[in-house]
mmCIF file as gemmi writes it, N, C-alpha and C atoms, coordinates in Angstrom:
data_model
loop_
_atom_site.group_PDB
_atom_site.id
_atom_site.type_symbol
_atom_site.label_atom_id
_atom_site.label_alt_id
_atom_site.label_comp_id
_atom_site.label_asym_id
_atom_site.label_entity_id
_atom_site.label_seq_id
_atom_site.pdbx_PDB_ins_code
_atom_site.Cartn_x
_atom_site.Cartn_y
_atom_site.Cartn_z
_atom_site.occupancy
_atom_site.B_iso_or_equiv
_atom_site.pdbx_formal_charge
_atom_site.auth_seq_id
_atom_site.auth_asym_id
_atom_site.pdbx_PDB_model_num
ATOM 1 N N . UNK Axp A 1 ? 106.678 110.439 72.148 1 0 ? 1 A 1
ATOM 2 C CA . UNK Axp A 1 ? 105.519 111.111 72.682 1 0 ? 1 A 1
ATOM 3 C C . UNK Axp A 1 ? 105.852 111.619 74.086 1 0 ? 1 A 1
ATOM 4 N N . UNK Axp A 2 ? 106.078 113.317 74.201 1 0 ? 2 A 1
ATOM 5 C CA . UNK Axp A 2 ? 105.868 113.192 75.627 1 0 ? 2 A 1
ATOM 6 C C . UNK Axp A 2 ? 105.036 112.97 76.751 1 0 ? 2 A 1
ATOM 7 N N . UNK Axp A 3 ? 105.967 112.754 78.001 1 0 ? 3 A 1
ATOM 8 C CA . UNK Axp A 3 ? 104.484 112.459 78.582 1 0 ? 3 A 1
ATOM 9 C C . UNK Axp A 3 ? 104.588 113.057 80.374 1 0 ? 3 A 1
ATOM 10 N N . UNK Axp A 4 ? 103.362 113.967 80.283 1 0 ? 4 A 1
ATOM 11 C CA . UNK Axp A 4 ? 103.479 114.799 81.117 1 0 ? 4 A 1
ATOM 12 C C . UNK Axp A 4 ? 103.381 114.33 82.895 1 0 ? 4 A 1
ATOM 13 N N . UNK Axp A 5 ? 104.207 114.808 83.701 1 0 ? 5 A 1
ATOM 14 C CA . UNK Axp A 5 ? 104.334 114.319 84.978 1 0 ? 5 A 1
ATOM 15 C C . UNK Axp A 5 ? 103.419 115.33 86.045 1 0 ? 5 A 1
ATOM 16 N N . UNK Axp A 6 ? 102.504 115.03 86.782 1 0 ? 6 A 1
ATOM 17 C CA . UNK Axp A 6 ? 101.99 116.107 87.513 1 0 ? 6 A 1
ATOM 18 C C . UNK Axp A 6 ? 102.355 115.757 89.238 1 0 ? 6 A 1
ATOM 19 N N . UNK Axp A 7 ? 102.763 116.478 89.592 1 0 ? 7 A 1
ATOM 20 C CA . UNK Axp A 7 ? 102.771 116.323 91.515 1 0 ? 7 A 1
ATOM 21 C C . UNK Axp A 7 ? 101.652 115.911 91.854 1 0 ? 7 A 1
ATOM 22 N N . UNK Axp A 8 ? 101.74 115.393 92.837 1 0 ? 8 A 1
ATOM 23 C CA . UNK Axp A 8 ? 100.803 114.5 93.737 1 0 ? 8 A 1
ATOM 24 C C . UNK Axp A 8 ? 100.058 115.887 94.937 1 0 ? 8 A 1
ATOM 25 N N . UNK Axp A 9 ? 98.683 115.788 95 1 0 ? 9 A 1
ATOM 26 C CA . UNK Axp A 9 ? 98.445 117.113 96.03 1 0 ? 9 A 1
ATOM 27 C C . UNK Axp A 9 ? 98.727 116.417 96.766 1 0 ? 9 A 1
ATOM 28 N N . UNK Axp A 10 ? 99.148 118.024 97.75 1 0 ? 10 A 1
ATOM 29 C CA . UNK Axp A 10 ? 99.627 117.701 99.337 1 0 ? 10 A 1
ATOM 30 C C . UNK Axp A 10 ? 98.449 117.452 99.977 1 0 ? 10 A 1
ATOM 31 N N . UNK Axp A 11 ? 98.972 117.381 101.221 1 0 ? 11 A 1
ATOM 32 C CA . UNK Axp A 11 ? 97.943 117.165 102.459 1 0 ? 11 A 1
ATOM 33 C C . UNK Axp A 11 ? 97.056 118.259 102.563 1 0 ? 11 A 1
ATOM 34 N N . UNK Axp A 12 ? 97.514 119.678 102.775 1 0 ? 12 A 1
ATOM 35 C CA . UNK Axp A 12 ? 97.317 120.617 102.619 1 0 ? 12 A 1
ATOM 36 C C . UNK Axp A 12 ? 96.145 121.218 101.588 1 0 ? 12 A 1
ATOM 37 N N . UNK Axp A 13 ? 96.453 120.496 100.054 1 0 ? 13 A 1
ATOM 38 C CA . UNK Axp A 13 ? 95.818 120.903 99.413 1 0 ? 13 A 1
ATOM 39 C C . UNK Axp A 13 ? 94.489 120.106 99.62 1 0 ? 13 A 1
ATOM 40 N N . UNK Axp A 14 ? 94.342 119.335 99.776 1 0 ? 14 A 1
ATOM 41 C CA . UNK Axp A 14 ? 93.557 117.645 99.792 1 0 ? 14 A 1
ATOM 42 C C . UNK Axp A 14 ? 92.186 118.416 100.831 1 0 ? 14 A 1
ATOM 43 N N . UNK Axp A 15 ? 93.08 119.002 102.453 1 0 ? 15 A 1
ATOM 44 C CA . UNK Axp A 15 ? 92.197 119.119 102.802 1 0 ? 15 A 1
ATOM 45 C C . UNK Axp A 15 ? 91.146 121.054 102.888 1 0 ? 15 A 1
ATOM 46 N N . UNK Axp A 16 ? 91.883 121.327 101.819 1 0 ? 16 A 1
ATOM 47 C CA . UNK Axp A 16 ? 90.911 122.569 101.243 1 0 ? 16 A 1
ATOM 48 C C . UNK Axp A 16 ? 90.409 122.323 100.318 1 0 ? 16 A 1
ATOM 49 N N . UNK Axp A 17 ? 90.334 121.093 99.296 1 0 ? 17 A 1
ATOM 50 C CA . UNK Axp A 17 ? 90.012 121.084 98.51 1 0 ? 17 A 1
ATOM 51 C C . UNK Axp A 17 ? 88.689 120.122 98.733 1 0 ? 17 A 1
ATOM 52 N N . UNK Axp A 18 ? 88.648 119.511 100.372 1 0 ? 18 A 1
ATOM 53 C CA . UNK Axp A 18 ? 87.907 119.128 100.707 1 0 ? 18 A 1
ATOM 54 C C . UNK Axp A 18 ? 86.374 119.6 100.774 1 0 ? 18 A 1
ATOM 55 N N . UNK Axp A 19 ? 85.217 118.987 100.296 1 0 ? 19 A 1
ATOM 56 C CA . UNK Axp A 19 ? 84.052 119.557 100.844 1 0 ? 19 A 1
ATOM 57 C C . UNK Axp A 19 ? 83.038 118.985 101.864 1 0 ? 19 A 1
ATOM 58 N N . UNK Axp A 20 ? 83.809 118.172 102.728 1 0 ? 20 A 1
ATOM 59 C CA . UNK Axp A 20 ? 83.484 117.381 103.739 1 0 ? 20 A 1
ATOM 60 C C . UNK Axp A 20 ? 84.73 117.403 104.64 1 0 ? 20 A 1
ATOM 61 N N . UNK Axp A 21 ? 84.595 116.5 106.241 1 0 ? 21 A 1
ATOM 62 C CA . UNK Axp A 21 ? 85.376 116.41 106.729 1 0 ? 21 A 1
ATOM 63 C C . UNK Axp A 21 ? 86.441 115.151 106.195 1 0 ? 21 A 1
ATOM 64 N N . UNK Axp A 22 ? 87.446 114.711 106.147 1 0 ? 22 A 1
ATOM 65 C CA . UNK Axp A 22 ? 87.568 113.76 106.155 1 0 ? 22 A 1
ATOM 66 C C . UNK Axp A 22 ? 88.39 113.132 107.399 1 0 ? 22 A 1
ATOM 67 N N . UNK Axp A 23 ? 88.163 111.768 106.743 1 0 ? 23 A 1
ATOM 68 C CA . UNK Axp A 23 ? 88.626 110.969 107.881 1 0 ? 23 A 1
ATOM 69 C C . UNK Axp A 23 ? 89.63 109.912 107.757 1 0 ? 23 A 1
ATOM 70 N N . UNK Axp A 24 ? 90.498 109.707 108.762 1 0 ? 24 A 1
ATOM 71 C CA . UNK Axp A 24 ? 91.809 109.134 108.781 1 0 ? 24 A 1
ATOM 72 C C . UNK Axp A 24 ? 92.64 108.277 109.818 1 0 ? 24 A 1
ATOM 73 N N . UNK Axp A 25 ? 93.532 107.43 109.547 1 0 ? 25 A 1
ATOM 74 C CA . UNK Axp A 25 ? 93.884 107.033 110.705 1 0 ? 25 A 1
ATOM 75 C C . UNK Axp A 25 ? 95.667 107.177 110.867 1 0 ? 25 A 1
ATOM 76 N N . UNK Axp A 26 ? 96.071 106.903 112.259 1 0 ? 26 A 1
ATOM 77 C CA . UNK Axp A 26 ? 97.104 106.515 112.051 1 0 ? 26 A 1
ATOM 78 C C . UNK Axp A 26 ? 97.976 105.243 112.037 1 0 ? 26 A 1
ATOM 79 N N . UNK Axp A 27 ? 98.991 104.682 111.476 1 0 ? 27 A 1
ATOM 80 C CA . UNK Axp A 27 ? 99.695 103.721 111.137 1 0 ? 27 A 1
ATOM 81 C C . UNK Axp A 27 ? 100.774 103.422 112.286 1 0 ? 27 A 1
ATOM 82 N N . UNK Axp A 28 ? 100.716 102.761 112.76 1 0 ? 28 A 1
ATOM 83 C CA . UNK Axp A 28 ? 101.593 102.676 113.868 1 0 ? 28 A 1
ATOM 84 C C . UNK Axp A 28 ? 102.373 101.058 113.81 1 0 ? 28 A 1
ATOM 85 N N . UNK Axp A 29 ? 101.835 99.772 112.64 1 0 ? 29 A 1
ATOM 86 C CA . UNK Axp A 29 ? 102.487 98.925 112.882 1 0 ? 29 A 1
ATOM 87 C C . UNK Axp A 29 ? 104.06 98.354 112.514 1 0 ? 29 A 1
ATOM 88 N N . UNK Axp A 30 ? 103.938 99.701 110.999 1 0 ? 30 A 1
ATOM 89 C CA . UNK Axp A 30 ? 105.366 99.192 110.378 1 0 ? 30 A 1
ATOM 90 C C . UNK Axp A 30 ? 105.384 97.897 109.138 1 0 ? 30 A 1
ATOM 91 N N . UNK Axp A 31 ? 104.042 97.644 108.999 1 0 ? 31 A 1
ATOM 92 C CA . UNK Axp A 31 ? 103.986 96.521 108.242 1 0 ? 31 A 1
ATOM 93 C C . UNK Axp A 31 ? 103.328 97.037 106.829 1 0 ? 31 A 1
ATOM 94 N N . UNK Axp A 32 ? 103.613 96.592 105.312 1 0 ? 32 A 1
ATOM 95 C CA . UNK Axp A 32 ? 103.388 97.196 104.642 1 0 ? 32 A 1
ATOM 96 C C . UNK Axp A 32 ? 101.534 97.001 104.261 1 0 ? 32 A 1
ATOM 97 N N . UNK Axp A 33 ? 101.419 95.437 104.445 1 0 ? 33 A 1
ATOM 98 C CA . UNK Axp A 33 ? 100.259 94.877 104.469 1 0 ? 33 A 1
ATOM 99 C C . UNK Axp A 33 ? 99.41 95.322 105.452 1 0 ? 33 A 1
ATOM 100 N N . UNK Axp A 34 ? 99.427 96.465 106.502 1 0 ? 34 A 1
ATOM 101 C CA . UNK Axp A 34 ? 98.127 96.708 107.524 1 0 ? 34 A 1
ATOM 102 C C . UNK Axp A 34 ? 98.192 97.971 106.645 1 0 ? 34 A 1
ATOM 103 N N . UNK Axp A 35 ? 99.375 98.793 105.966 1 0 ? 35 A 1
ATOM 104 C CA . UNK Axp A 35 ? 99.186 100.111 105.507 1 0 ? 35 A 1
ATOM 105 C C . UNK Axp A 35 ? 98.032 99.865 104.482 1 0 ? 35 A 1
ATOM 106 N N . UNK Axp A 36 ? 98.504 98.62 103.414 1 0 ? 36 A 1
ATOM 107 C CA . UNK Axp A 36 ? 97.737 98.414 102.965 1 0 ? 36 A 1
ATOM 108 C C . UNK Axp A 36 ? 95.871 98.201 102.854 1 0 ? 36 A 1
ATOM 109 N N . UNK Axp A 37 ? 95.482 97.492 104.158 1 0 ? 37 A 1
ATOM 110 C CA . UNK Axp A 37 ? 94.42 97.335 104.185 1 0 ? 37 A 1
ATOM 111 C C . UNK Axp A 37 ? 93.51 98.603 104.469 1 0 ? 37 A 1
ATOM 112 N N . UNK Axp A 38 ? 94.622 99.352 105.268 1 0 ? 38 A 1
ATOM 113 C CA . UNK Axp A 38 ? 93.76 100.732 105.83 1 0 ? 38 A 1
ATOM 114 C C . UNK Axp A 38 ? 93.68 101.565 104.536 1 0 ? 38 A 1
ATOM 115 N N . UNK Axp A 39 ? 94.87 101.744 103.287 1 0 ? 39 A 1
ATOM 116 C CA . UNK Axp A 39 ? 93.949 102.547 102.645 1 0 ? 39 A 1
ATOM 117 C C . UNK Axp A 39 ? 93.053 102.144 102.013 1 0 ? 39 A 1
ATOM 118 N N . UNK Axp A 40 ? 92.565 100.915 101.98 1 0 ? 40 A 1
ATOM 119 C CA . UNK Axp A 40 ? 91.438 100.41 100.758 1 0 ? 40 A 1
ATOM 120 C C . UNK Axp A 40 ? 90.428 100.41 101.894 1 0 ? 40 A 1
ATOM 121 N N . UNK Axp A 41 ? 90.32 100.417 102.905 1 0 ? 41 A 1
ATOM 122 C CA . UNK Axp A 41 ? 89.494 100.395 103.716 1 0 ? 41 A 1
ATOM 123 C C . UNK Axp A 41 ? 88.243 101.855 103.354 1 0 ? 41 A 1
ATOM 124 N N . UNK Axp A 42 ? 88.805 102.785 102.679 1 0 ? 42 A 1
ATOM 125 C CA . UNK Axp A 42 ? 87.712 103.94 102.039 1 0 ? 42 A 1
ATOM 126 C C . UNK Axp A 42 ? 88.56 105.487 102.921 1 0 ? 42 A 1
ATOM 127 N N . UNK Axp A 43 ? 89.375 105.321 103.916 1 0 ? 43 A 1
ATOM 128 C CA . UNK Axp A 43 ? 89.889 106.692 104.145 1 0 ? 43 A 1
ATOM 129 C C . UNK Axp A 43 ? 90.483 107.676 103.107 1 0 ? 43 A 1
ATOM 130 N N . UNK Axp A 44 ? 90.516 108.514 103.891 1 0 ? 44 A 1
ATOM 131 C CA . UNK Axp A 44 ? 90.983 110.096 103.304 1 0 ? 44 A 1
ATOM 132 C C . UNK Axp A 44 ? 92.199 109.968 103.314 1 0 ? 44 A 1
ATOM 133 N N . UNK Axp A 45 ? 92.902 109.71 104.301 1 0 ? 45 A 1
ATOM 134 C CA . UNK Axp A 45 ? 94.218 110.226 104.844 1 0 ? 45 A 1
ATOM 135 C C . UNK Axp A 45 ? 94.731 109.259 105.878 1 0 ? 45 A 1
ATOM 136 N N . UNK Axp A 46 ? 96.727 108.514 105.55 1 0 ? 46 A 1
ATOM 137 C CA . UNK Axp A 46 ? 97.241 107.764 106.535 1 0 ? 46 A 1
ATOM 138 C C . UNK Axp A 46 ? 98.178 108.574 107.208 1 0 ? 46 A 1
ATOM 139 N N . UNK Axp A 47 ? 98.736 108.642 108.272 1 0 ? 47 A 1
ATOM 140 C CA . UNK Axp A 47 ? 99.668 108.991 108.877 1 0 ? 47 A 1
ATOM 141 C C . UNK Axp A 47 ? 100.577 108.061 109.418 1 0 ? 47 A 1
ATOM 142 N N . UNK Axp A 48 ? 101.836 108.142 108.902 1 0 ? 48 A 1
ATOM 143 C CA . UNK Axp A 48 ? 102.668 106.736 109.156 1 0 ? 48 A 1
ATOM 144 C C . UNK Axp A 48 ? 103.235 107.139 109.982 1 0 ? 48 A 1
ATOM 145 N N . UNK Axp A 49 ? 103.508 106.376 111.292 1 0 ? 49 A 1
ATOM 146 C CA . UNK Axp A 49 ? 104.409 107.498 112.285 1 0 ? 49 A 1
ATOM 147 C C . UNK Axp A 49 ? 105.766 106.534 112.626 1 0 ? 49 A 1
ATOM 148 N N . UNK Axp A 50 ? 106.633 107.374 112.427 1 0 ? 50 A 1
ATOM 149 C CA . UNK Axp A 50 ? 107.921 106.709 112.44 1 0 ? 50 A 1
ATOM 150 C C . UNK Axp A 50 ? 108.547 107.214 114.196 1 0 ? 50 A 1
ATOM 151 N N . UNK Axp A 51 ? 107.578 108.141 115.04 1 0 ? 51 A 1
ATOM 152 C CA . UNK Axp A 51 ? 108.235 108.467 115.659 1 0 ? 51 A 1
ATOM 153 C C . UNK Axp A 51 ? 108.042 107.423 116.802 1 0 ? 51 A 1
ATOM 154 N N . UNK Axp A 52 ? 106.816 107.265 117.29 1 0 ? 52 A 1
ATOM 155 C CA . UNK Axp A 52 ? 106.382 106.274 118.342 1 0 ? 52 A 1
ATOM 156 C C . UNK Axp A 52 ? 105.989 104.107 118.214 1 0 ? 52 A 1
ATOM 157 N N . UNK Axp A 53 ? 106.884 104.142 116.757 1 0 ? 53 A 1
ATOM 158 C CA . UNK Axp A 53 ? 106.705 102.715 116.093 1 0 ? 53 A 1
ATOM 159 C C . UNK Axp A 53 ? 107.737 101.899 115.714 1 0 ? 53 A 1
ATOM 160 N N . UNK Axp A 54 ? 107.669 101.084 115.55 1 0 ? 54 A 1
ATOM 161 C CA . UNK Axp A 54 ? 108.89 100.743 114.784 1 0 ? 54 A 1
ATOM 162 C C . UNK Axp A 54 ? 108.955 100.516 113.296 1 0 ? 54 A 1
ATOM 163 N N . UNK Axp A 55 ? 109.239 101.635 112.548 1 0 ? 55 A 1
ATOM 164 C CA . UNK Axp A 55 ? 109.485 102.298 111.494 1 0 ? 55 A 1
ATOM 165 C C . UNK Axp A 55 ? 110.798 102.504 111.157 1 0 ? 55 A 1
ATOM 166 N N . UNK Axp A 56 ? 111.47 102.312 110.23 1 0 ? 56 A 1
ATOM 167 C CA . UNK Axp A 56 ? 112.467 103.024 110.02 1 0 ? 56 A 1
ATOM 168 C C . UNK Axp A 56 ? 112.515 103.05 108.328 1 0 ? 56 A 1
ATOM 169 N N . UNK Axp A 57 ? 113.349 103.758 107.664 1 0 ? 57 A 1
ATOM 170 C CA . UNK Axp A 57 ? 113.494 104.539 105.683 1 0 ? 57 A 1
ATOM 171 C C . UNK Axp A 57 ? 112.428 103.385 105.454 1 0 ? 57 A 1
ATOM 172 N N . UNK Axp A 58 ? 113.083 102.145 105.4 1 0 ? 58 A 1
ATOM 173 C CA . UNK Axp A 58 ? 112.836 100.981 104.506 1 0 ? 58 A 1
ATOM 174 C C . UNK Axp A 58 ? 111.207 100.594 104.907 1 0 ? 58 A 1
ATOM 175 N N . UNK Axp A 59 ? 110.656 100.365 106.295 1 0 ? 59 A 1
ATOM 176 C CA . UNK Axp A 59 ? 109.561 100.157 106.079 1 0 ? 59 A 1
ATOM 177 C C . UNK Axp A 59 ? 108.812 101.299 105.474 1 0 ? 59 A 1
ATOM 178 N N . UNK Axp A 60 ? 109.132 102.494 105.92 1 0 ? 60 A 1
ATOM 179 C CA . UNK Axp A 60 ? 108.207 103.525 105.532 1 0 ? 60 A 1
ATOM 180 C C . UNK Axp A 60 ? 108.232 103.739 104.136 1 0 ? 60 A 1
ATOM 181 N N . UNK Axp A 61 ? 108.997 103.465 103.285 1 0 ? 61 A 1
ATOM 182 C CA . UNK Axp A 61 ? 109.022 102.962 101.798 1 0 ? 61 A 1
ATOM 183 C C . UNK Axp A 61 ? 108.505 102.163 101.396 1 0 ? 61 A 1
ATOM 184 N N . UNK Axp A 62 ? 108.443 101.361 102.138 1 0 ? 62 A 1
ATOM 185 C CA . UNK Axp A 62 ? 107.352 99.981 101.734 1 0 ? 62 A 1
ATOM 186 C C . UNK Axp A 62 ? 106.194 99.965 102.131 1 0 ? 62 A 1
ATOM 187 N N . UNK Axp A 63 ? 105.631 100.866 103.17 1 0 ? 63 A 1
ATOM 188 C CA . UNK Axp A 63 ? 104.271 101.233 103.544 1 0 ? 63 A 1
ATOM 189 C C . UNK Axp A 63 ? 103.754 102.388 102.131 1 0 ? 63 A 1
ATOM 190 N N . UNK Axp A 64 ? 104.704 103.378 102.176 1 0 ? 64 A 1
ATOM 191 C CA . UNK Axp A 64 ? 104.561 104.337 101.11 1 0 ? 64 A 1
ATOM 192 C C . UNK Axp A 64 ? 104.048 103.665 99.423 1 0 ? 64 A 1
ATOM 193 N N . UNK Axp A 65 ? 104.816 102.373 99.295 1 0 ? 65 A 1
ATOM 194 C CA . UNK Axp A 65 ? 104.49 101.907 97.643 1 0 ? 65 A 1
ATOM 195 C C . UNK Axp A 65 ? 103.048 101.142 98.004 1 0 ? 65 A 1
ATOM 196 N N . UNK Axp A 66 ? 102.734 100.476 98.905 1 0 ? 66 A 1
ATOM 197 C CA . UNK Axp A 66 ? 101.964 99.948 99.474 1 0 ? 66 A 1
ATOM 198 C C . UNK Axp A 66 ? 100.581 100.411 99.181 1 0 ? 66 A 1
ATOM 199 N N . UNK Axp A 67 ? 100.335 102.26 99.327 1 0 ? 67 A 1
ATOM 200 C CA . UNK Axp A 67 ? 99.381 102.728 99.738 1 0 ? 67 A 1
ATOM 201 C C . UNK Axp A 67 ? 99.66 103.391 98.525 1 0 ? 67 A 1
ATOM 202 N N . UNK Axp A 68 ? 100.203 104.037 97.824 1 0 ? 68 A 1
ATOM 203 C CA . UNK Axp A 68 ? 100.269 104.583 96.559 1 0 ? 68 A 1
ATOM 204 C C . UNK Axp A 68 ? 99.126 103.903 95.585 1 0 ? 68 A 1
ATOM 205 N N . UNK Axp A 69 ? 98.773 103.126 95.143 1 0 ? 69 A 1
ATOM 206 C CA . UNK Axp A 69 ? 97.85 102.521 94.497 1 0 ? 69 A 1
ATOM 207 C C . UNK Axp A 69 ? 96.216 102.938 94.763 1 0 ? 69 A 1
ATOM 208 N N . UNK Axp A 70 ? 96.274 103.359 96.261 1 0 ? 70 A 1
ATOM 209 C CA . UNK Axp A 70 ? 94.973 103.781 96.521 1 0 ? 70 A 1
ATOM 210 C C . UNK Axp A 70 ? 95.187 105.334 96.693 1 0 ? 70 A 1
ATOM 211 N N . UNK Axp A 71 ? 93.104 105.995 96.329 1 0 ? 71 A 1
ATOM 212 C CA . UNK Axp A 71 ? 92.467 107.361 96.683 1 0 ? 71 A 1
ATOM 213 C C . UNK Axp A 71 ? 92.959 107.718 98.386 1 0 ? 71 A 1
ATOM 214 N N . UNK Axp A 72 ? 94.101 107.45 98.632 1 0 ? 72 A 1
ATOM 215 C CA . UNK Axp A 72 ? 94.168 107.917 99.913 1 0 ? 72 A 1
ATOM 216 C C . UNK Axp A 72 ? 95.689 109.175 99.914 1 0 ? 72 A 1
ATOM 217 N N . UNK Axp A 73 ? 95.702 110.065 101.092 1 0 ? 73 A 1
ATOM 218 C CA . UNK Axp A 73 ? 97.029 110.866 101.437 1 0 ? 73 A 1
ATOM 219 C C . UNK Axp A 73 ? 97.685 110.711 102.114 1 0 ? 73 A 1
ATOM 220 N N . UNK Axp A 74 ? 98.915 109.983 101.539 1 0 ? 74 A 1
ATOM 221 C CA . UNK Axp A 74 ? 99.635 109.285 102.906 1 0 ? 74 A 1
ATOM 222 C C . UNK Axp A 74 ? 100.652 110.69 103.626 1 0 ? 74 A 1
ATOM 223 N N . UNK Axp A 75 ? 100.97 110.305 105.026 1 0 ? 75 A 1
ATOM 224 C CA . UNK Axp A 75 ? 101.526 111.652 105.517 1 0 ? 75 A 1
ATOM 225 C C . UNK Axp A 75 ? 102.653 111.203 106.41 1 0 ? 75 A 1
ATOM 226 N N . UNK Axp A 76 ? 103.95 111.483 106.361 1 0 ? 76 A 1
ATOM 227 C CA . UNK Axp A 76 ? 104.701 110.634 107.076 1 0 ? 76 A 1
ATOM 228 C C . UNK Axp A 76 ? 105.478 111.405 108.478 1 0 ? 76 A 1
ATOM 229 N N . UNK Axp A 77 ? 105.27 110.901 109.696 1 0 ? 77 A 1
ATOM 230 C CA . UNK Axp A 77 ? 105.828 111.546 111.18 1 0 ? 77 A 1
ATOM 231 C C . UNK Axp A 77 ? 106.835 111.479 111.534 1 0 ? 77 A 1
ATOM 232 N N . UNK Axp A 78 ? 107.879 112.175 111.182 1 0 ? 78 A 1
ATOM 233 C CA . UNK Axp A 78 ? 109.215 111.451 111.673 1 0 ? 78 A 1
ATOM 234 C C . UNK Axp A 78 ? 109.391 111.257 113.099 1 0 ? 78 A 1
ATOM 235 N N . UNK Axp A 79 ? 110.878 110.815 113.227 1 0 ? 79 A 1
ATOM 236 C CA . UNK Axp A 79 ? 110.681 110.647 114.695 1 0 ? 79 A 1
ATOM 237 C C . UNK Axp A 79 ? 111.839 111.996 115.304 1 0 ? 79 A 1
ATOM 238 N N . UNK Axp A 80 ? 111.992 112.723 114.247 1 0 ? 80 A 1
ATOM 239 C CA . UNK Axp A 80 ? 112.893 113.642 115.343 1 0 ? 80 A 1
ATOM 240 C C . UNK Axp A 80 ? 113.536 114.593 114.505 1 0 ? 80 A 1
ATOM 241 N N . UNK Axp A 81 ? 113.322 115.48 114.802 1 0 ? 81 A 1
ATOM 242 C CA . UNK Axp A 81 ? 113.501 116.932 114.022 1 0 ? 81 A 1
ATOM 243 C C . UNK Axp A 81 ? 114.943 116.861 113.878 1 0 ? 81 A 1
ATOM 244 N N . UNK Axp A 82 ? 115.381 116.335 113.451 1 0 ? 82 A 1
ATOM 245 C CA . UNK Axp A 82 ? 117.056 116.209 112.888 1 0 ? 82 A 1
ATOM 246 C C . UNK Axp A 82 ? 117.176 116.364 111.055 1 0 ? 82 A 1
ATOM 247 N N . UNK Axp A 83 ? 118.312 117.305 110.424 1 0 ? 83 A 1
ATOM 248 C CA . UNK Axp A 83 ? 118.098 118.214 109.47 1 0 ? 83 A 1
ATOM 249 C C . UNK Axp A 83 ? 118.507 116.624 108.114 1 0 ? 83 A 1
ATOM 250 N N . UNK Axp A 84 ? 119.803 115.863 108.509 1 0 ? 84 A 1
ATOM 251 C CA . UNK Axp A 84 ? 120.099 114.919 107.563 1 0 ? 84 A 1
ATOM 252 C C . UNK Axp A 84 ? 119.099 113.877 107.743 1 0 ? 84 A 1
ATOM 253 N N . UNK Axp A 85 ? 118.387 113.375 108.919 1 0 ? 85 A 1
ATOM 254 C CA . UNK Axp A 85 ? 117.079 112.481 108.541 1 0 ? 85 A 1
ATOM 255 C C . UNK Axp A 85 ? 116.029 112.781 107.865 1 0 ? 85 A 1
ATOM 256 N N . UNK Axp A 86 ? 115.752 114.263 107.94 1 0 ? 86 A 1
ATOM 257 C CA . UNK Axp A 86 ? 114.456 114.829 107.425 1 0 ? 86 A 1
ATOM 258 C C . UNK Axp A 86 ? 115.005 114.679 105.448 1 0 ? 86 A 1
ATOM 259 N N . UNK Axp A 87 ? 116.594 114.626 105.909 1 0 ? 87 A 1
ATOM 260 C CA . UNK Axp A 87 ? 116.496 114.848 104.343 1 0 ? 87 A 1
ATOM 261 C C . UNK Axp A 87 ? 116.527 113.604 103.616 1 0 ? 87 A 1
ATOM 262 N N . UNK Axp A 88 ? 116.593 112.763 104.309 1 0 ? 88 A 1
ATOM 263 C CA . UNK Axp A 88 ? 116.652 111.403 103.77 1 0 ? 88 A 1
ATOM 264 C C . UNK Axp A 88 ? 115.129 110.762 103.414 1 0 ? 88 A 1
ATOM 265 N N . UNK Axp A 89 ? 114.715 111.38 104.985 1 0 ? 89 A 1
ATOM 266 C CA . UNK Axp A 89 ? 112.715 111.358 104.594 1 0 ? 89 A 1
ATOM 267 C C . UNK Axp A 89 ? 112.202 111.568 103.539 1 0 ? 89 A 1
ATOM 268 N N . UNK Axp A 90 ? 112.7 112.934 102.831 1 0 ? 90 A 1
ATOM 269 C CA . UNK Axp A 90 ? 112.525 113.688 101.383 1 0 ? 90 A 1
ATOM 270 C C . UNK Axp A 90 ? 112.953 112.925 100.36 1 0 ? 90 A 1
């Protein structure tokens, strides 16, 4: 049986597709369990910021599976416009 895969909307789309404002916070601890609580907490949208935290691939992977389970858009900040990190981000 196949079985069909659909992309995840972007941020982008999320918030035109919006008919309210929404609302969001940002993630600044690095821990997968606060990512956690904030998206069940009822937000729109996380922003994990890897630039001003201590973040690095592995937590932000583990914040990322973390929050996957919930109605939320997670959005991730790197810390520095460099072309092989961004691609590792990806």
């Amino acid at each position: 049986m196949p079985v069909r895969v659909e992309p995840d909307r972007t941020f982008r789309q999320a918030l035109a597709a919006a008919d309210r404002p929404l609302a969001g916070m940002w993630v600044c601890s690095g821990s997968p369990l606060i990512a956690e609580l904030c998206a069940g907490a009822g937000l729109d949208w996380l922003l994990i910021d890897a630039e001003h935290s201590p973040n690095g691939l592995e937590s932000i992977l583990a914040q990322l599976q973390a929050v996957r389970g919930y109605p939320v858009q997670a959005v991730v900040r790197p810390p520095i416009n460099d072309t092989v990190l961004l691609k590792q981000y990806l």
